[in-house]
C-alpha positions in Angstrom: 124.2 -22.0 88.8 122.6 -19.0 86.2 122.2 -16.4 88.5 118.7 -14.5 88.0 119.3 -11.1 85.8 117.0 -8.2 87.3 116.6 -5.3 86.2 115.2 -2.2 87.9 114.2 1.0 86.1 114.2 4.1 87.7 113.5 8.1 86.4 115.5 10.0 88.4 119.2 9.5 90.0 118.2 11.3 93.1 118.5 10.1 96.9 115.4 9.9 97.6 112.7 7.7 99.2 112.1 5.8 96.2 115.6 5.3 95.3 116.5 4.4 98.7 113.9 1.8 99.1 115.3 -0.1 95.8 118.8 0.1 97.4 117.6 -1.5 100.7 115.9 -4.1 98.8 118.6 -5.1 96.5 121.3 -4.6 99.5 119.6 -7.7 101.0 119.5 -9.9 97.9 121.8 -12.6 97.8 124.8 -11.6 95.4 125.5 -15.0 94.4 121.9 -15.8 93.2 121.4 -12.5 91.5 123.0 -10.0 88.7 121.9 -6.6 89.6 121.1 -4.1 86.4 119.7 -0.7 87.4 118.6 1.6 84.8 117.6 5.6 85.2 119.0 8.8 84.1 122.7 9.5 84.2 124.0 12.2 86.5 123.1 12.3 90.1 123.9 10.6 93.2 122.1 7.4 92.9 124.8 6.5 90.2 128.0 7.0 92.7 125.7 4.3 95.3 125.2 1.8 91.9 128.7 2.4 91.1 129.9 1.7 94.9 127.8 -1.8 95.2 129.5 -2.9 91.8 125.8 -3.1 90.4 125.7 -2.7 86.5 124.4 0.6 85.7 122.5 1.8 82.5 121.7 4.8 81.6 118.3 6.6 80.3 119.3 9.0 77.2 115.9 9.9 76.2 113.7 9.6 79.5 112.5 13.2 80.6 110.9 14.0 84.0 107.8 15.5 82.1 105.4 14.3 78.9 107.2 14.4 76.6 107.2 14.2 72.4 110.7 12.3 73.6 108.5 9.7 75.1 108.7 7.7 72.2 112.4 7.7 72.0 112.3 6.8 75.7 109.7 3.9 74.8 112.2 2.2 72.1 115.1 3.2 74.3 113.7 1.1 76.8 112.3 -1.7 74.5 116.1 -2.5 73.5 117.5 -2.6 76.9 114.4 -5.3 77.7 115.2 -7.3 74.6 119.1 -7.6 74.3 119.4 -7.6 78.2 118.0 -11.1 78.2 116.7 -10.1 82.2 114.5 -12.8 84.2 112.8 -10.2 86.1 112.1 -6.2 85.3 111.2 -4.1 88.5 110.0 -0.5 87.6 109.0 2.0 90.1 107.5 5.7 89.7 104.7 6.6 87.4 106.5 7.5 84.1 108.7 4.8 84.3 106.3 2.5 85.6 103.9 3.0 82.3 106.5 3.1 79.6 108.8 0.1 81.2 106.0 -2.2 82.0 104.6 -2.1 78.6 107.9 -2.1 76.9 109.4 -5.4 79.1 106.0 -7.2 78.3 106.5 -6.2 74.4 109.7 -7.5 75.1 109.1 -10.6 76.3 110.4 -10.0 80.1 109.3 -13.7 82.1 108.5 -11.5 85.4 107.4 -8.1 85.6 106.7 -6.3 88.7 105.9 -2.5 89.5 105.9 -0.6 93.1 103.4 2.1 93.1 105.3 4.5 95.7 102.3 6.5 95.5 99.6 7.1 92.2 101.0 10.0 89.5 97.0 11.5 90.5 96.0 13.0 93.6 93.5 15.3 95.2 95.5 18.5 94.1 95.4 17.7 90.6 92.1 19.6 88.2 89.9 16.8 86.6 91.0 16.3 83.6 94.8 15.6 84.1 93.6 13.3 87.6 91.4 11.5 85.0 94.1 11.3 82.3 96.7 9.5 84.9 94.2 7.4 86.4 93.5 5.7 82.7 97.2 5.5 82.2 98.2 3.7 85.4 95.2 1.2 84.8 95.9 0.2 81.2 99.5 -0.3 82.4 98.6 -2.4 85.4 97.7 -4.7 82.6 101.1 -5.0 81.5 102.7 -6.7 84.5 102.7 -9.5 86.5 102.8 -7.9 90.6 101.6 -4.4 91.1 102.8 -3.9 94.5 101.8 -0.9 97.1 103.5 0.4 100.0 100.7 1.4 101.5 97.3 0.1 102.2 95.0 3.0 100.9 96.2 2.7 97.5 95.8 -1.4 97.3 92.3 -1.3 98.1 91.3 2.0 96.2 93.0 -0.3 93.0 91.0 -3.7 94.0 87.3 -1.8 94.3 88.2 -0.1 90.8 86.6 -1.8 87.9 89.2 -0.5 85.2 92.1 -2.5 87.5 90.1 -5.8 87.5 92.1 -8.7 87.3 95.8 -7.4 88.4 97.6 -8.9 91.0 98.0 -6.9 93.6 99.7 -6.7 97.4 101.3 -4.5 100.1 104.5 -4.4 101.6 105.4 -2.2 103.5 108.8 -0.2 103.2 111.1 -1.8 105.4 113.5 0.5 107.5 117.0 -0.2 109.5 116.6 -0.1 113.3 119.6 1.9 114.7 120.5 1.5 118.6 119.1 3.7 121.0 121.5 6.5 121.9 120.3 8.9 124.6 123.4 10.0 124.7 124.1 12.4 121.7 125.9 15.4 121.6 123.7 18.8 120.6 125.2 21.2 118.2 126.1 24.4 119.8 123.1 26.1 117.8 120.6 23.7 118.7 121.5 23.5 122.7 118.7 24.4 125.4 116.7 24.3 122.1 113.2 22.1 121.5 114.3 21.3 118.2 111.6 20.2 115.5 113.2 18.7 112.4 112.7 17.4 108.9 114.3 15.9 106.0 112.5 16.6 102.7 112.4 18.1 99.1 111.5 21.6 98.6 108.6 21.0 96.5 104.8 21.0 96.4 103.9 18.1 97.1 105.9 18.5 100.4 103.9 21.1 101.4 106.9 23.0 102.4 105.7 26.4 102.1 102.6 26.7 104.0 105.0 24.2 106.8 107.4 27.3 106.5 104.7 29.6 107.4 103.8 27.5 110.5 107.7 27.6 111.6 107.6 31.3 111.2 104.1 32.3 113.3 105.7 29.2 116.2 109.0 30.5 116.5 107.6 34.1 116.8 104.9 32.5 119.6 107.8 30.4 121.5 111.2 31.5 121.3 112.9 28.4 122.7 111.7 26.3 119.4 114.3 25.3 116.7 113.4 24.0 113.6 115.8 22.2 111.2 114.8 21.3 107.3 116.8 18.8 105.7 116.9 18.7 102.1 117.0 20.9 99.3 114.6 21.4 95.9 113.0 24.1 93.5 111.5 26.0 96.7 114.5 25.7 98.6 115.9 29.6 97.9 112.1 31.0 98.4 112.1 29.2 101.7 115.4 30.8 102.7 113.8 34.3 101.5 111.0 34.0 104.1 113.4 33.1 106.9 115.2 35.9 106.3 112.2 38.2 105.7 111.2 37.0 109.1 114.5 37.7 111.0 114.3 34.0 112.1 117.8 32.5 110.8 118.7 32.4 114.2 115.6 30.1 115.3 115.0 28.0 111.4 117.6 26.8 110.0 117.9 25.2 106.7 121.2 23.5 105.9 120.9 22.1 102.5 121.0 18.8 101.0 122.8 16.1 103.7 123.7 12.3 102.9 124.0 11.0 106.6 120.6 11.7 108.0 120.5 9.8 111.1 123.2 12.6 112.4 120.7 15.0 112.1 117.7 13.0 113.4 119.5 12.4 116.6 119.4 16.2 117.0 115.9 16.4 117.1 113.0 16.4 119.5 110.3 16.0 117.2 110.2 15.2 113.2 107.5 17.1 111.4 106.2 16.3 107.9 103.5 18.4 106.1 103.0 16.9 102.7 100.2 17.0 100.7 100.0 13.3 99.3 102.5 10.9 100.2 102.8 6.6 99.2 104.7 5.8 102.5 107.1 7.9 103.7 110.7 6.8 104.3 111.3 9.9 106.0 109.1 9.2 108.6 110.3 5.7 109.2 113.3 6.5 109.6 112.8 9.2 112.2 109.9 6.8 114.0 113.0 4.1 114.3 115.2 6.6 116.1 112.5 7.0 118.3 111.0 10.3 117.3 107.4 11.6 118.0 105.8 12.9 114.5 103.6 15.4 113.6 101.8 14.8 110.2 99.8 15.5 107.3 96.3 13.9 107.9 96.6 12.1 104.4 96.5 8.6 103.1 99.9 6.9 104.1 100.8 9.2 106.8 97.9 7.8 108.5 99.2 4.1 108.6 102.6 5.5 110.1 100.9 7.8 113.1 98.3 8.2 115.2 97.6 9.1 118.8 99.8 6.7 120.0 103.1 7.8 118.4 102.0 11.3 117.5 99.8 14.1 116.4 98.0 14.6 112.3 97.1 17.7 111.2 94.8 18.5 108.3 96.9 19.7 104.8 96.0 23.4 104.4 96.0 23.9 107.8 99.3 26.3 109.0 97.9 28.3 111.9 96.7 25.1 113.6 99.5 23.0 112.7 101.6 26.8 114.3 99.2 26.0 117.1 100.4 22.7 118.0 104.1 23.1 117.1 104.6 26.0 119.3 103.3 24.3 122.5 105.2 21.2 121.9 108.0 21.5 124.6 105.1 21.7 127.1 103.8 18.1 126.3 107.0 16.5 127.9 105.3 12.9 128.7 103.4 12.7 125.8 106.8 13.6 123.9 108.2 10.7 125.6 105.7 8.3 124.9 105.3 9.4 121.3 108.8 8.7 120.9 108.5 5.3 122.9 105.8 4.2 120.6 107.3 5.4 117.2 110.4 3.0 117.5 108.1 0.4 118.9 105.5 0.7 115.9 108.8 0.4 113.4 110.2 -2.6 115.2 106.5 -4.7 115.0 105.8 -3.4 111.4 108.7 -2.1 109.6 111.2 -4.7 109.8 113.9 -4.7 106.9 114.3 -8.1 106.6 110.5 -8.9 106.1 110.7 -6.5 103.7 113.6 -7.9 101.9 112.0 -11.3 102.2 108.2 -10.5 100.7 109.9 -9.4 97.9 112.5 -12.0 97.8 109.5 -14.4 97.3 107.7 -13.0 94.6 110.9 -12.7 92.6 111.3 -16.3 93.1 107.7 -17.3 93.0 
């Protein structure tokens, strides 16, 4: 039998929540029924997991993080790959990609196009005129596929009640996360012991928020000396991060450890998981420390607020750092609400979040 040729397209060949959520997906795909192609810039660690999976791999010459006059070559790059690749179904995720593959697979004749909005390139943060400017581009693109998919709710309906998206397909699914078994049993790093530790795996970067989050950790740790914090990850304001520690004399109470590939290690270490971001489309982050059965404290923002609530957790408004300070510092105090945050969080995952419906929504518009 001709197995189906997909295609995904992806920017960058990072680790991160979007290129996780393709690897999830296509890990569940039958290998007999399909030939994987992934294409996205050469160079990073996404390539050693393609490579690892025996996926085919194609790299991005001319695709650049930022507009670009290169654009154009990226555009005919693109076009080719559609066209000679012969593929039954093109997935592209992320904004850039999204607008330059969708309207190069249709130009190419690609049967099945679909596009995962992991979040809209415009956002509150953003002055009028660029917001404006992306909001045209994602909606004459919409046009161009067959599926616009959202991993969140807030996005879906803001798309269906906006005239300039009329008449695209649109659904949800929900990121899908593995469920690991319950250890209560784990081992605490000498530096972390008789510690409440509050952790977080994340890129250094604006729209993470992690600056003013830094400030909270600094003005808490000062407040409550038995709190820990641990940030996982690594980005363009990862050495002014390490600055303010320092400035602070806090590398004994925040540590920040760099970049790490086994996560769950670190999640296990934890009391708490804390995310601050500005705008998110649904965080894997989250999901991941919610299965391990972690309270969260959270952004009040669209996505965040389909992931937490009272139940599992605490939001905090964006902009906020002495209140978030406020509630991260009497954390260790709130040990049965802890408990049943946590209790909740891996429940929440387990009724909403499973992998294999995941797998299997997708599954069925690839096959529709």
């Amino acid at each position: 039998m001709k197995k189906i040729r997909i295609l995904h397209i992806q920017l960058l060949p990072l680790l991160s929540g979007v290129q996780n959520m393709m690897l999830n997906l296509l890990d569940g795909l039958d290998q007999d029924k399909y030939e994987i192609f992934i294409a996205c810039r050469p160079n990073g660690e996404l390539i050693q997991e393609i490579e690892n999976r025996r996926y085919h791999f194609i790299p991005l010459y001319a695709m650049e993080h930022h507009l670009s006059i290169k654009d154009v070559l990226a555009f005919i790059e693109l076009y080719r790959i559609c066209r000679r690749g012969r593929f039954d179904i093109i997935h592209t995720h992320s904004s850039k990609t999204g607008f330059i593959g969708r309207i190069a697979a249709r130009l190419a004749g690609v049967p099945k196009i679909i596009h995962t909005v992991h979040g809209f390139s415009f956002h509150p943060y953003q002055p009028i005129i660029p917001k404006l400017f992306y909001l045209f581009m994602e909606a004459f693109a919409a046009h161009f596929c067959d599926f616009m998919i959202f991993v969140n709710d807030s996005d879906r309906i803001f798309t269906e009640n906006n005239l300039l998206f009329h008449g695209v397909n649109t659904q949800s699914i929900y990121n899908g996360v593995l469920i690991p078994k319950k250890n209560t049993e784990v081992e605490r790093f000498a530096f972390l012991k008789d510690r409440f530790v509050i952790g977080s795996s994340l890129r250094f970067s604006k729209q993470k928020n992690i600056v003013q989050t830094m400030e909270a950790a600094i003005i808490a740790c000062r407040r409550n000396p038995h709190l820990a914090f641990v940030f996982i990850g690594d980005g363009e304001y990862y050495q002014l991060c390490l600055k303010m520690v320092k400035t602070a004399n806090l590398a004994d109470s925040i540590f920040l450890p760099g970049w790490e590939k086994n996560i769950q290690t670190w999640l296990l270490q934890f009391n708490c998981f804390l995310l601050y971001s500005l705008w998110e489309g649904l965080s894997l982050s989250i999901l991941e420390a919610m299965a391990v059965g972690l309270p969260i404290i959270a952004s009040n923002i669209q996505g965040n607020n389909e992931l937490v609530s009272d139940l599992n957790g605490i939001l905090v408004l964006p902009g906020k750092p002495e209140i978030l300070a406020e509630i991260l510092h009497g954390l260790p105090e709130r040990k049965n609400e802890i408990k049943n945050w946590g209790e909740n969080s891996r429940k929440e995952v387990l009724q909403r979040f499973s992998m294999k419906e995941f797998i299997k929504r997708y599954q069925g518009i690839y096959e529709s």
